[in-house]
matplotlib code that plots the C-alpha trace (Angstrom):
import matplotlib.pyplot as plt

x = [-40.6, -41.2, -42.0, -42.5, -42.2, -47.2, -49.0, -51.3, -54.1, -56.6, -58.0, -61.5, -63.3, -64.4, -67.8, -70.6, -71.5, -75.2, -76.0, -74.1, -74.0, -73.7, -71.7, -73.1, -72.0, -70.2, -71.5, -68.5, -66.6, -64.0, -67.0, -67.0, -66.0, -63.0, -62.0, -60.3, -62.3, -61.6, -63.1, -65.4, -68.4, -68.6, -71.3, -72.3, -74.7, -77.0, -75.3, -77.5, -76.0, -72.4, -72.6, -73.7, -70.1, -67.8, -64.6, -61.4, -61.6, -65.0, -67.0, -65.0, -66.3, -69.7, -70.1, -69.9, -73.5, -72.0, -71.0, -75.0, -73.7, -70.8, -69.9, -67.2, -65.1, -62.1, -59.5, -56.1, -53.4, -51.8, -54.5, -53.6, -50.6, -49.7, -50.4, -54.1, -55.3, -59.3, -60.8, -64.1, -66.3, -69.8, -71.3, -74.2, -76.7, -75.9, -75.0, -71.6, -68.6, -65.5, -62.6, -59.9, -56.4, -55.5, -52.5, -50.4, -47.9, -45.7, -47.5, -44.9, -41.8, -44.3, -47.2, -48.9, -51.5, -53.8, -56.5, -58.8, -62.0, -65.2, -64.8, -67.8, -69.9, -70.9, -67.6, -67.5, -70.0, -69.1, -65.4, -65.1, -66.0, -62.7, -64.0, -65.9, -64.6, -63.5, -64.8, -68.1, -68.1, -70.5, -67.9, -64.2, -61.7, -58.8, -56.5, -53.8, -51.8, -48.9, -48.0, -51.5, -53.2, -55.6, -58.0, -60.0, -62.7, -65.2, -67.6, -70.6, -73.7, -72.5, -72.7, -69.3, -68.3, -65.1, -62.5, -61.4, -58.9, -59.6, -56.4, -54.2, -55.6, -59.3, -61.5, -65.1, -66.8, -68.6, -71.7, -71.2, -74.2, -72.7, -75.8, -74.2, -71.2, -70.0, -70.9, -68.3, -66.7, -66.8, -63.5, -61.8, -61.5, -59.2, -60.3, -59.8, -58.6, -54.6, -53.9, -50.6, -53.1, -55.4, -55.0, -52.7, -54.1, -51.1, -51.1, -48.7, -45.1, -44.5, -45.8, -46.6, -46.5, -45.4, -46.5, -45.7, -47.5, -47.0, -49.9, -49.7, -51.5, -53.3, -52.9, -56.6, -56.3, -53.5, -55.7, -58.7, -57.2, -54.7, -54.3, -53.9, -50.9, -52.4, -55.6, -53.7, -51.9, -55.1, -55.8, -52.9, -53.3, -57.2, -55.9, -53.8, -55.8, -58.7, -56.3, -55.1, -58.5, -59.7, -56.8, -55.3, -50.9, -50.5, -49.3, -49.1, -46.0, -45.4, -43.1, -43.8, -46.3, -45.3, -47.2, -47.6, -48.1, -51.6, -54.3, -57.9, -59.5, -63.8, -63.1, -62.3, -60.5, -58.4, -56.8, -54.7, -54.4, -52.7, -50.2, -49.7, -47.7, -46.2, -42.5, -42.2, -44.4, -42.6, -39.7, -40.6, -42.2, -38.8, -36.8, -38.9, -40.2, -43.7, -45.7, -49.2, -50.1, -52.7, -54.1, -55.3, -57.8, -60.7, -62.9, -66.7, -67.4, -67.3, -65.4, -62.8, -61.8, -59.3, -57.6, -59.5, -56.6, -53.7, -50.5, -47.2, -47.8, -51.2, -51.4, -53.1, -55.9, -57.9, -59.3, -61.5, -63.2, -59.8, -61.5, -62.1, -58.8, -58.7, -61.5, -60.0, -56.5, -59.0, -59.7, -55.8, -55.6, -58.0, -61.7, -64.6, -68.0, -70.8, -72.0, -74.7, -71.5, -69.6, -66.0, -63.1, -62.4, -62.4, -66.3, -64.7, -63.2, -66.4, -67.8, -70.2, -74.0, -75.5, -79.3, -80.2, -77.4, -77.9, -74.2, -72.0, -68.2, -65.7, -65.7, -69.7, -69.7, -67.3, -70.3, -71.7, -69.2, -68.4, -64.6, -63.7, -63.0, -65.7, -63.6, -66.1, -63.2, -64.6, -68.0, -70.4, -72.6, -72.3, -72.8, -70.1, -68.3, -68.3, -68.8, -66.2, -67.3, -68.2, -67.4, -64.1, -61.6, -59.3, -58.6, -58.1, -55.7, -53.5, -53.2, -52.1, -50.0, -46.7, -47.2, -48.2, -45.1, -43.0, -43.7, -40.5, -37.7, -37.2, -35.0, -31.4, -30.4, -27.4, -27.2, -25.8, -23.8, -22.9, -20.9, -20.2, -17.4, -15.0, -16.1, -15.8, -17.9, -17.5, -20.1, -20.1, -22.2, -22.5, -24.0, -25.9, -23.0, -20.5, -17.7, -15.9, -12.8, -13.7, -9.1, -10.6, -12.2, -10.0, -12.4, -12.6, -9.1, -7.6, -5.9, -6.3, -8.9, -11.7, -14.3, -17.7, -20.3, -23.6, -24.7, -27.9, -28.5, -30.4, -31.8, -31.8, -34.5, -36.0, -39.4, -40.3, -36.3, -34.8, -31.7, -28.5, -26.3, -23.3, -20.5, -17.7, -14.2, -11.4, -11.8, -15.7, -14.5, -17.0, -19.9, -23.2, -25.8, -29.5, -31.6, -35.2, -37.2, -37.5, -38.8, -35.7, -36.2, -33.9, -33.0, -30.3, -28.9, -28.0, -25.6, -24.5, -23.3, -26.8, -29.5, -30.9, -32.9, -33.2, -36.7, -38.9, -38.8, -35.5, -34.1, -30.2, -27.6, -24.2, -21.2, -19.2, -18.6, -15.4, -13.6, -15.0, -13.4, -15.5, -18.6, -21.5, -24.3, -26.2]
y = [-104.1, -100.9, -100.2, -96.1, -94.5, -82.6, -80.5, -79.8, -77.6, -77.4, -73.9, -72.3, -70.0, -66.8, -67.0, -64.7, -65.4, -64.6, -65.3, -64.9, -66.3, -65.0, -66.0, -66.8, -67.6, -71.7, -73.7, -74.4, -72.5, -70.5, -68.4, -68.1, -64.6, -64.8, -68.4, -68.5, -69.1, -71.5, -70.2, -67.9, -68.3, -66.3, -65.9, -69.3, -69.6, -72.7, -76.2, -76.3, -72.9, -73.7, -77.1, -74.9, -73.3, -74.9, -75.9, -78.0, -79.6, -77.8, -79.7, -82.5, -82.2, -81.6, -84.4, -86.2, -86.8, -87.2, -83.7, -82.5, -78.7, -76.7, -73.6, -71.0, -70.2, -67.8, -68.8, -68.1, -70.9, -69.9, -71.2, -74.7, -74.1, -75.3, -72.0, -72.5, -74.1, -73.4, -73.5, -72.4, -73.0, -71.7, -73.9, -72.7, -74.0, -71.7, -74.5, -73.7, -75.9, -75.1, -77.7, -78.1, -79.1, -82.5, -83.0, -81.3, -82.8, -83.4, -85.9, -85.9, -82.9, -80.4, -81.4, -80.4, -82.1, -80.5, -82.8, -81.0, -82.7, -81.1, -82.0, -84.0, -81.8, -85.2, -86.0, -82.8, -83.8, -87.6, -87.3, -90.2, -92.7, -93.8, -95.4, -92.1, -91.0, -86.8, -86.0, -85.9, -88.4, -86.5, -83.7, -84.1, -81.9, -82.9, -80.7, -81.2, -78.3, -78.0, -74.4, -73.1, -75.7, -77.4, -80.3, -81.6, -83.4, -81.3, -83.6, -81.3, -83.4, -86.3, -84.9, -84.3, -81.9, -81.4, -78.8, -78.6, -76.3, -75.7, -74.2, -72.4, -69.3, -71.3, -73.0, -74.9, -76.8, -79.6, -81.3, -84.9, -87.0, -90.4, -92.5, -91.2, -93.0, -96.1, -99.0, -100.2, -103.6, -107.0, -107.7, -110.4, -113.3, -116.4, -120.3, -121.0, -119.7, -120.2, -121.6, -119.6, -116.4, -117.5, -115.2, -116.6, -115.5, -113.4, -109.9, -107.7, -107.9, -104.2, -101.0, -99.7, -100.2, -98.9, -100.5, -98.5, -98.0, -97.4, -95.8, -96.5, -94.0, -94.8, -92.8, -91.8, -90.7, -88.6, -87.6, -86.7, -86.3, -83.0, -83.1, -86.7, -86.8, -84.2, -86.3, -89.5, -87.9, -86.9, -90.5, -91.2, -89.2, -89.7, -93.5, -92.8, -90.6, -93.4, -95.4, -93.5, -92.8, -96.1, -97.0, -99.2, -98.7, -98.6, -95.8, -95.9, -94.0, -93.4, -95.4, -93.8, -93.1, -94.6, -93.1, -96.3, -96.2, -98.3, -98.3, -99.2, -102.2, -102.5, -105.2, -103.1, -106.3, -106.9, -104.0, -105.2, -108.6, -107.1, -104.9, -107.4, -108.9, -105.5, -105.9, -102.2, -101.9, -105.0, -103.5, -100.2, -101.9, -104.2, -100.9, -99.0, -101.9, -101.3, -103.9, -102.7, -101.4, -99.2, -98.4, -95.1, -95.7, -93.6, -96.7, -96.0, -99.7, -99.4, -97.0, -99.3, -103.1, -105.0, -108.3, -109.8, -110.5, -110.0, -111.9, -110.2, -111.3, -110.0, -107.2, -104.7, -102.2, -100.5, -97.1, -94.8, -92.6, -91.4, -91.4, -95.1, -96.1, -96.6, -99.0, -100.9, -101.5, -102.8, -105.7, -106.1, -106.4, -108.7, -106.7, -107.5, -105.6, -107.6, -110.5, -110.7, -111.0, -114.2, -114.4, -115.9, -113.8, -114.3, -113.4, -110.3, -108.6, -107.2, -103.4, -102.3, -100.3, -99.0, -98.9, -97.0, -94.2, -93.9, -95.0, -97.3, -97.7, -97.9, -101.1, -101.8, -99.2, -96.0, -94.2, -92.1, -93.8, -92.5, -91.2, -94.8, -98.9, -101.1, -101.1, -102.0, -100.4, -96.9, -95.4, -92.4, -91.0, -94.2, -96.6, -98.9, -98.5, -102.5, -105.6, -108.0, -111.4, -109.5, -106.3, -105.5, -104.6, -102.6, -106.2, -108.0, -105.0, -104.9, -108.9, -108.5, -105.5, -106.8, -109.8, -106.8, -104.5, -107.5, -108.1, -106.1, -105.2, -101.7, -99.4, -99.1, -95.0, -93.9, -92.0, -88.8, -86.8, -82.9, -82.8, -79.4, -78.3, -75.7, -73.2, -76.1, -79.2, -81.9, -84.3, -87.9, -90.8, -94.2, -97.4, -99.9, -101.9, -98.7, -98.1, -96.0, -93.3, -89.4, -89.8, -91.4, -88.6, -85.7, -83.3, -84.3, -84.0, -81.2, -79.2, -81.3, -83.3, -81.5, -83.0, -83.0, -81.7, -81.1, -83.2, -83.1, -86.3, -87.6, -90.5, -92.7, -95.2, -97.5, -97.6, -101.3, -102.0, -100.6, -98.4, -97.4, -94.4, -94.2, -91.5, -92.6, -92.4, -95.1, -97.5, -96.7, -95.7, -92.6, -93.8, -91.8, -93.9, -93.4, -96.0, -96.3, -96.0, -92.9, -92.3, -91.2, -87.0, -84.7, -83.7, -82.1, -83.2, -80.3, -82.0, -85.4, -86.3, -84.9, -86.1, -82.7, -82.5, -85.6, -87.3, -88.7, -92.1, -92.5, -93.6, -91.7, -93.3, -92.8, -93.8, -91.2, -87.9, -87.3, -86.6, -88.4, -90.3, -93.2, -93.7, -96.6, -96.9, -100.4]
z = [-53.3, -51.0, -48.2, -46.9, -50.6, -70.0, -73.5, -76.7, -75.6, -78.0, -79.5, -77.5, -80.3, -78.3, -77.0, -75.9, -72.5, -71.2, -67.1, -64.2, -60.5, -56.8, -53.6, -50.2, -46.9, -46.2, -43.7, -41.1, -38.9, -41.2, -43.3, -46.7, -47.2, -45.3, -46.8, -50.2, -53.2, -55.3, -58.2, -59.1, -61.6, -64.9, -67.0, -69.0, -72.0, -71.8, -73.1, -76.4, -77.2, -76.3, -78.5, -81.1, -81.0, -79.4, -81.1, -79.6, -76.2, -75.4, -78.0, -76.5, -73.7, -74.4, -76.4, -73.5, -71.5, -68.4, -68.3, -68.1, -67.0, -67.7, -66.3, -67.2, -64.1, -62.8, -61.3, -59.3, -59.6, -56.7, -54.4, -54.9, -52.5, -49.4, -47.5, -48.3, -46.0, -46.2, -49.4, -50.2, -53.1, -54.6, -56.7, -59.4, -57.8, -54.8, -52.3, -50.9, -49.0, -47.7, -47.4, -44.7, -46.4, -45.8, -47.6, -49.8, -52.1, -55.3, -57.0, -59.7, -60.3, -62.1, -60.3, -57.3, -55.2, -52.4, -50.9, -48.8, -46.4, -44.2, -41.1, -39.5, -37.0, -35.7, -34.9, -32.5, -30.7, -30.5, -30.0, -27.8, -30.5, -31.4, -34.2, -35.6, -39.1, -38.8, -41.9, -43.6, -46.5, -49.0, -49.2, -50.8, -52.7, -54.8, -56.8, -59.5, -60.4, -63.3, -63.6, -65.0, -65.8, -63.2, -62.9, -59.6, -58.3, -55.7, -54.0, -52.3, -50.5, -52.5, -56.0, -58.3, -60.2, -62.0, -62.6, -66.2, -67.5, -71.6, -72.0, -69.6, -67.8, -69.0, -66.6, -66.4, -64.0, -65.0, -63.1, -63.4, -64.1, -62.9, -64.6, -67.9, -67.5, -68.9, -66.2, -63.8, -65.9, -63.8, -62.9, -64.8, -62.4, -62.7, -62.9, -59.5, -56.4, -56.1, -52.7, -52.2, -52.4, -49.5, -46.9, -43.6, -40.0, -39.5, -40.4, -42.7, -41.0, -42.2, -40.8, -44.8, -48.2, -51.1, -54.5, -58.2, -60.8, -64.4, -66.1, -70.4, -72.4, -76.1, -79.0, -78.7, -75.1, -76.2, -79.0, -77.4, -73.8, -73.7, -70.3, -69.6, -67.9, -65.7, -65.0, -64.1, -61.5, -59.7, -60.4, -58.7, -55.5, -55.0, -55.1, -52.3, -50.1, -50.2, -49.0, -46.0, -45.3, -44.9, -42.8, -45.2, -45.2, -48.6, -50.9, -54.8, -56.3, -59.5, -61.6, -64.7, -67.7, -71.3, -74.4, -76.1, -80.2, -79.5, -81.1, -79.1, -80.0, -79.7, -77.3, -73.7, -72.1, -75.5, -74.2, -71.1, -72.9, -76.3, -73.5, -70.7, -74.0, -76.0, -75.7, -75.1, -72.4, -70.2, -71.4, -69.2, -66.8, -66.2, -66.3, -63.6, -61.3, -61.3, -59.5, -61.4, -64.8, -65.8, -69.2, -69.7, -72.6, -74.2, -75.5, -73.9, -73.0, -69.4, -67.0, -65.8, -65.3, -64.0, -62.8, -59.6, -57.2, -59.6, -59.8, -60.9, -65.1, -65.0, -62.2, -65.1, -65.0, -67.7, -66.9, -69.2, -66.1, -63.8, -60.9, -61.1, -61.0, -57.1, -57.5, -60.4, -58.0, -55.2, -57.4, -58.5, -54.6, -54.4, -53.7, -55.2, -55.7, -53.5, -52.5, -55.8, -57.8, -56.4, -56.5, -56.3, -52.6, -49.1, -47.6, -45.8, -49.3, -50.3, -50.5, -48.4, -48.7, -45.6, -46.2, -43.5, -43.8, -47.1, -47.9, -50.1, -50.2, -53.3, -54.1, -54.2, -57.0, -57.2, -59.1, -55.8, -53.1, -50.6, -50.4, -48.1, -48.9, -46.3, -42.6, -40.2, -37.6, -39.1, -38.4, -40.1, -37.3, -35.4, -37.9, -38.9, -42.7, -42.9, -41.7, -40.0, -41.5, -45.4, -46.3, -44.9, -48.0, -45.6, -44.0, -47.4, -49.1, -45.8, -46.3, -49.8, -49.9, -49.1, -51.5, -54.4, -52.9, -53.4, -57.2, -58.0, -55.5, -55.2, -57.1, -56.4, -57.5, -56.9, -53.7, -53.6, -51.2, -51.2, -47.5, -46.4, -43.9, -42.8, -45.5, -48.2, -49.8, -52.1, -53.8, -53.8, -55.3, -54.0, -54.9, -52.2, -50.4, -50.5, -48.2, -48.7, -47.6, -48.5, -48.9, -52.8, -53.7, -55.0, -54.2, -50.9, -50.3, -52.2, -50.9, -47.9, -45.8, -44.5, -41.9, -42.9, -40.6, -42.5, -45.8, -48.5, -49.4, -52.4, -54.1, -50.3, -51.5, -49.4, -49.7, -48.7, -48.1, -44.8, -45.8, -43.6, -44.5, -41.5, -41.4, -39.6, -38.9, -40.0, -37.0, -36.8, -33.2, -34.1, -36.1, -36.7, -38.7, -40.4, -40.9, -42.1, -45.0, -47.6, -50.9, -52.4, -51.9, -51.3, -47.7, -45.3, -42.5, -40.9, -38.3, -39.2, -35.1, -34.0, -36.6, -36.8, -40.4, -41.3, -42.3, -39.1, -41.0, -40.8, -37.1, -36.0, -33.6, -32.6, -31.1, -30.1, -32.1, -34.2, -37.4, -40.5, -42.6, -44.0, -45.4, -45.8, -47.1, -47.2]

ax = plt.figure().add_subplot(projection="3d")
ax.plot(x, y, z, "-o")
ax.set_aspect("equal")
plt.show()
């Protein structure tokens, strides 16, 4: 398949708020002061006092013993923008961080993603180790913005906390007390290995990925989850930013969520087993081509669980913890935890726990991981992030990603074509295998021909699936084509005989420069 390629808020009663927190100084090079601050703390009363109270999502949330401290917070939601790009925070405790932006993006239309890493001082000092990871592992940021309403993950010396908005304008932040969560479920593993999955000695023909994924919701995570649509989009784009990370060529994009009327069974795996079969779910996972599934589900058994090296019928996840879901599509890919708990995997497609640094990756456990799958290409202060011969999940997803991509073929939109000229334009739409003359369009031709020069083009997909979209003139005597990959966003080719504006994944060539006339698009 490819290739590169929301809200009930409940009520908060009005609280009386007791002690208040101070700002200091961050520890890298952009100081604290003059970095934006994320937040800002507000006077908090203790947790038995706020259970005491609290009404809606609140109570919600402190029901829940993972959360062992909330705090009321202030916040701008203008700073999750691309022109930020320090961001500084001050955590209760006094400890302080500031991130660099890594990426920004649109996660979905509506939401907004910024992804922000401390760079390793190590690294400064090492920077002819090729191998040497830029950015410290005990320290991550992730952001999801729609309009005013924010949730994120900061990661400081290796301890979370989360974001939370309790209704828009509303913020705490939560200390996570990850040995309060529901345990990490064993993968569900087939009979046997199936030869056809063994991995070949040849690597992945293509230079990426991309594999969709269609998250279903319950009606008790709709229930007791306001903003779950919201939190499975940061799902979505931690997923992603492990993956680049750990120098694995994969990127998941999102096919779609589907609000399923389902009700939660006691039995966690039940789950996936009654929806791998719900007519209504295949039905939109047919419709959207989505190579994975994932259940968004609020039953406490465990935080996550999935298929162990997933075929196309059974490539589901369960999820009740978001930020487990990149570890639950390692084992659709075909990961497993260590090597205590044999499976049905090559040696090499195993986590990895450095005793001496103090370290584990994803896939041993995600509770305390750091933000990377085992590579043993990648090193922390010198020491290698995996082993060649048993903990090297970067080598196992890259063998399986083109076989997981290729679980549906990608989507064929329409393409659409707004060509501009000689003080006019006219819009076009064209199916895969077009060619066509502009002399078939009345809008292209009344009053009379015009020659396009510029174009916005939209919905060219080819995320796994090379695409070609050619301008040129009767005789294809002149003949300027694109060819590449995209993800099916809008862009502008500002002149279509020059290439100027179009994406750096897609390649231009020419012959010739003339009038045109025809168009193709394959």
């Amino acid at each position: 398949m490819k290739k590169i390629n929301w809200m009930n808020v409940f009520a908060i009663v009005g609280l009386t708020l007791l002690s208040a927190c101070s700002s200091s100084t961050g520890p890298v090079s952009t100081t604290v002061s003059t970095a934006a601050q994320l937040f800002s703390l507000q006077p908090t009363q203790d947790r038995a006092t706020l259970q005491q109270t609290a009404q809606g999502y609140l109570a919600t949330l402190l029901a829940d013993p993972a959360n062992a401290e909330v705090t009321f917070i202030k916040m701008d939601p203008a700073v999750v923008s691309k022109q930020m790009q320090v961001l500084a925070v001050t955590l209760p405790d006094g400890k302080t961080a500031q991130f660099h932006l890594r990426e920004y993006n649109t996660i979905t239309p509506g939401i907004e993603g910024w992804v922000g890493y401390k760079p390793s001082a190590w690294k400064q000092t090492h920077a002819s180790s090729a191998s040497e990871i830029d950015s410290d592992p005990f320290f991550y940021l992730s952001l999801a913005r729609s309009g005013e309403n924010i949730v994120g993950s900061v990661v400081v010396e290796g301890q979370t906390y989360r974001v939370q908005t309790l209704s828009p304008g509303q913020y705490v932040l939560i200390k996570i007390d990850e040995s309060k969560l529901p345990p990490d479920g064993a993968p569900v593993q087939s009979a046997k290995v199936v030869a056809s999955d063994l991995p070949t000695a040849t690597t992945s023909h293509a230079a990426s990925s991309v594999i969709r994924l269609l998250f279903v919701t319950t009606n008790q995570v709709r229930a007791q989850r306001p903003l779950n649509r919201l939190e499975l989009a940061i799902a979505l784009n931690d997923a992603n930013s492990l993956m680049a990370s750990s120098g694995v060529a994969i990127r998941f994009e999102l096919a779609g969520i589907y609000d399923a009327d389902y009700n939660q069974p006691s039995d966690y795996w039940q789950q996936a087993v009654d929806l791998m079969s719900n007519q209504q779910v295949m039905q939109q996972r047919d419709a959207l081509r989505a190579d994975m599934v994932s259940i968004y589900s609020t039953n406490p058994g465990v935080c996550g669980q999935a298929r162990l090296t997933a075929k196309k019928s059974d490539a589901f996840s369960i999820i009740s913890c978001p930020n487990a879901l990149g570890h639950e599509l390692g084992h659709n890919l075909g990961a497993m935890h260590h090597h205590s708990e044999p499976a049905n995997v090559p040696d090499y497609a195993y986590g990895y726990k450095d005793e001496v640094g103090k370290f584990h990756t994803q896939m041993t456990t995600p509770f305390g991981a750091v933000h990377y799958f085992s590579n043993p290409r990648l090193s922390y202060q010198g020491r290698p992030l995996g082993d060649v011969d048993f903990s090297d999940v970067a080598r196992r997803f890259n063998e399986r990603r083109e076989t997981v991509a290729a679980f549906y073929p990608d989507p064929q939109p329409k393409l659409i074509l707004t060509l501009r000229g000689q003080n006019r334009s006219c819009t076009i739409d064209l199916s895969l295998g077009a060619n066509v003359q502009l002399s078939w369009y009345l809008q292209c031709k009344d009053p009379q021909p015009f020659n396009p020069e510029s174009a916005v083009v939209s919905g060219l997909y080819g995320a796994n699936t090379q695409r070609k979209l050619c301008f040129a003139n009767t005789l294809y005597t002149t003949n300027s084509c694109y060819s590449g990959f995209h993800n099916g966003s809008e862009f502008t080719i500002k002149n279509i005989h020059q290439g100027t504006g179009r994406p750096n994944t897609l390649e231009f060539s020419r012959r010739l420069m003339g009038a045109v006339t025809r168009i193709t698009y394959d």
